[in-house]
C-alpha positions, 0 to 999 in steps of 0.5 A: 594595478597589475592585476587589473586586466584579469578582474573583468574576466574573473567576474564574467566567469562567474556570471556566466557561472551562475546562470548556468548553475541556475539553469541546471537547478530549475532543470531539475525541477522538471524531475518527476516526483513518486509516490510508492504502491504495495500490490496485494492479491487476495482473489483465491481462484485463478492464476497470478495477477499482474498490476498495471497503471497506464498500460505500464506493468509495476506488480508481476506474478503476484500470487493469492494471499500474498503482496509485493514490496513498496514500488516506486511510481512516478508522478508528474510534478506539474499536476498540482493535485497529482497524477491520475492513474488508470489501475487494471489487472490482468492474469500473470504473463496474459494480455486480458485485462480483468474487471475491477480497473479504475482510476485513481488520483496518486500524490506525490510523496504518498503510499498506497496499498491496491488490494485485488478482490472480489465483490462479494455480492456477486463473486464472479466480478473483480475488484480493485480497492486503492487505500492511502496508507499512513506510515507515521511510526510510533516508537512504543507501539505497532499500529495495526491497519486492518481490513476484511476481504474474505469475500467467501467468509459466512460471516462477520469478523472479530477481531480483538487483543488479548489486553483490550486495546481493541475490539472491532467486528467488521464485514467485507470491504470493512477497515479500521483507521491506525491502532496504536498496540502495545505487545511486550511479549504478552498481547496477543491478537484473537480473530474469529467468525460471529458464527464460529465463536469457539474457533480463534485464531491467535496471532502472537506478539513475536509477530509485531514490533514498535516503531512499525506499520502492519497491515492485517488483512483478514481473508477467507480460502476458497472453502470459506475458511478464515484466514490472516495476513500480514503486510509489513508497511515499514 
């Protein structure tokens, strides 16, 4: 019974302990949660392009044909539906925005791919193109996501595999959903123009492996000649 008059004190501890625990842990809630974002440039003229979402710079310096890494956006965790951004971008270290902004619902937990290109109807005007990406793997295949932004392409794009998994002809602003390919050495990737159909391009097998997501991204130079890109999603 000695022991007795530190009983009270013991167990106000540790209420008082756990609503502070408590506290802590719904304060937590309160962080934003992400969403991450791959920039690509695949306008053939002019400077560097730097990406922006809410006046907020996230893509510097990218230059034509080529891509940034995954970057982490925050998304606020209070909007259900999650967070609309506004995407613009302008010449690299300028203050002028471009033409093709837009807005954009961003999720939570989600990866996204912003393509800047042209519209090829009237090249003079930009654009931007905002595609969800899916990065579900599978580990005895590479799945191939593939786009057309050759704005100054003459022609339509083939596109096929040398074991006939595929065979997809698509224009500009065309996509394909995810290709599951086998390549084991073997398989490899034919692209040409409908116009130039003795002219192939070949991407080899060294350049894909399982359990990976790639992004194809066929463009075309200034000169309008065909050309691919490569997007390592994972």
């Amino acid at each position: 019974m000695k022991h007795s008059k530190f009983l009270l004190p013991i167990i106000l501890f540790v209420f008082f302990g756990s609503l502070l625990l408590s506290s802590c842990i719904k304060n937590n809630s309160n962080i934003a949660g992400d969403a991450k974002i791959i920039f690509a440039n695949y306008v053939s003229t002019g400077l560097s392009k730097d990406f922006y979402l809410d006046s907020i710079k996230y893509g510097a310096g990218v230059s034509y044909g080529s891509s940034s890494a995954y970057v982490v956006v925050p998304v606020n965790t209070f909007l259900p539906d999650g967070q609309t951004y506004k995407f613009a971008v302008k010449d690299f270290n300028t203050n002028s925005t471009l033409n093709g902004a837009l807005s954009q619902l961003v999720k939570i937990g989600k990866n996204y791919t912003v393509f800047y290109t042209k519209n090829k109807s009237n090249p003079a005007d930009s654009l931007l193109l905002i595609h969800e990406d899916d990065l579900s793997l599978d580990p005895n295949r590479t799945r191939l996501f593939i786009i057309n932004l050759g704005y100054t392409l003459g022609s339509k794009v083939v596109i096929r595999d040398s074991l006939n998994t595929f065979n997809k002809t698509l224009d500009y602003g065309e996509m394909t959903d995810y290709i599951p390919v086998r390549f084991g050495g073997k398989n490899k990737i034919y692209v040409n123009l409908v116009d130039s159909a003795n002219v192939v391009d070949t991407l080899r097998a060294n350049s894909f492996s399982v359990n990976k997501v790639v992004t194809i991204v066929l463009d075309g130079n200034r000169d309008g000649k065909l050309l691919e890109r490569l997007i390592a999603n994972n």
